[in-house]
N, C-alpha and C positions, 0 to 999 in steps of 0.2 A: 805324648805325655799330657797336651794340655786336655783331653777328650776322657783320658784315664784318670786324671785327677778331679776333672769335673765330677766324672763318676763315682767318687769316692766320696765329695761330699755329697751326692744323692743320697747316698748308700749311708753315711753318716746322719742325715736329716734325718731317715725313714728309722735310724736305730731309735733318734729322741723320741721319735711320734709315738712307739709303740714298745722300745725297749724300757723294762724294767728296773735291771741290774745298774747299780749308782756307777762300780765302776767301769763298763759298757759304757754306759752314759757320759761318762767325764771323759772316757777313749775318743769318744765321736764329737764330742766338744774340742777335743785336741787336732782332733784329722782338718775339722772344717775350719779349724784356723789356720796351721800349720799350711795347709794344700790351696785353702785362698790365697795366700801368700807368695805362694810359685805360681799357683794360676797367675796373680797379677805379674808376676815377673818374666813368664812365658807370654803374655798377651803383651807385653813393653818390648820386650826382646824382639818378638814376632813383627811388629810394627813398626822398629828401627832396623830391618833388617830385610827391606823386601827382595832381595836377592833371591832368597830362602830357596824359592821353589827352582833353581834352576838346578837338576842335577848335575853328583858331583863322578868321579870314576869307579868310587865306591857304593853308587846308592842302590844297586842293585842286592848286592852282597848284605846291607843295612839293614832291606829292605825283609829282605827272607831272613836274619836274623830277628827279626822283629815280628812277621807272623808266624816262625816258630814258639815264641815266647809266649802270645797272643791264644795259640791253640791250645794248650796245655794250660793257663789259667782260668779260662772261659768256661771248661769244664768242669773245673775245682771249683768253681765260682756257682755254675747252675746248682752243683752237690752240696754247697754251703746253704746255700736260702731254702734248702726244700726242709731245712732242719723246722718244725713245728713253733719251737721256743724262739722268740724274739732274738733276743742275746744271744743264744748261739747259735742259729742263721748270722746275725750279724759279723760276731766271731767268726765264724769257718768260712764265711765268705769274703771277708773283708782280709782275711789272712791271705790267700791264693791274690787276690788284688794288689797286697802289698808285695808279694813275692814277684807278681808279675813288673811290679815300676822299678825293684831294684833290678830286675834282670833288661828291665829297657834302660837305668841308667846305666849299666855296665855296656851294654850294645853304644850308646851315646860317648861313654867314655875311650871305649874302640875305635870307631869310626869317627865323633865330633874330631874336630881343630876349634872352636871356638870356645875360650876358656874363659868366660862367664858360664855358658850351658855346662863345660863340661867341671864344673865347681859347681853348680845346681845340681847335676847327676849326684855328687859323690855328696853332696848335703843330703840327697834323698835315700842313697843307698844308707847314711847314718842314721839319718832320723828313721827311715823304715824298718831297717831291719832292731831298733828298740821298739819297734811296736810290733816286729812280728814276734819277738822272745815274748812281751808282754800279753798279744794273744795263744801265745802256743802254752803259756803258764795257767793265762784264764782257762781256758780250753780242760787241760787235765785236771785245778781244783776242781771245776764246776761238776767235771765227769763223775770224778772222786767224791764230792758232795754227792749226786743221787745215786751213784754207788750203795753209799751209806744210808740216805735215806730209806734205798730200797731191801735192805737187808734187814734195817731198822725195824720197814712196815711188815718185810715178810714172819722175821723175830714175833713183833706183835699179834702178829695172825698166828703165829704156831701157839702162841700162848694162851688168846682168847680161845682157841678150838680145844685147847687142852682143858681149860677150867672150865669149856661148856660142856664138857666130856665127863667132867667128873661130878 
């Protein structure tokens, strides 16, 4: 999670540097606070806990739950940023990202025993899954916006052709 959440505020930076849209922009204001905050709490955790790496009976079982999770968002994720538009590259990518941390804290929630992490999981599955309803809403206005736009401009084209016609 801590590797995946790093990523997310990359993936949030890169939205301020170049995204347009105020509320994109205020999303990604929200990620890199929100995800620093567990980062700091996973880098505290991690460091009082050098145990960590000793596997456990189940880390195998964990372990393939977790790059099946892995596979399937990585793909969603290359398909999100090839999008042209700022914002919605950010959107469509950053959406598969979020799906993929709830479905790693579900796997944590499975398999952890240690209930600080597994109260981080289920804060993250809360707080994520309000920003994934909030990009899968962005998502459909914005569509429905050039929807509109573009019937709008095609409307206008049939018009000027028609008044250049007569």
């Amino acid at each position: 999670m801590l590797g995946h959440h790093r990523g997310a505020v990359e993936m949030a930076k890169i939205q301020l540097k170049y995204g347009t849209d105020e509320e994109m922009r205020q999303l990604a204001q929200e990620i890199i606070a929100a995800q620093q905050v567990e980062i700091d709490i996973l880098n505290k955790w991690l460091a009082s806990h050098p145990d960590t790496a000793k596997p456990k009976p189940n880390t195998e079982a964990m372990q393939q739950a977790y790059a099946r999770s892995m596979d399937v968002l990585n793909g969603d994720m290359v398909l999100g940023i090839a999008d042209p538009v700022p914002d919605m590259a950010f959107a469509r990518a950053m959406l598969p990202h979020h799906i993929g941390a709830v479905e790693m804290a579900k796997i944590q929630l499975t398999y952890g025993t240690d209930e600080e992490m597994r109260q981080l999981a289920q804060d993250i599955i809360d707080g994520q899954q309000t920003e994934i309803a909030h990009m899968q809403q962005w998502i459909v206005d914005a569509n429905a916006d050039n929807k509109a736009k573009e019937t709008q401009g095609t409307s206008d084209n049939h018009q000027q052709s028609e008044q250049a016609a007569s």
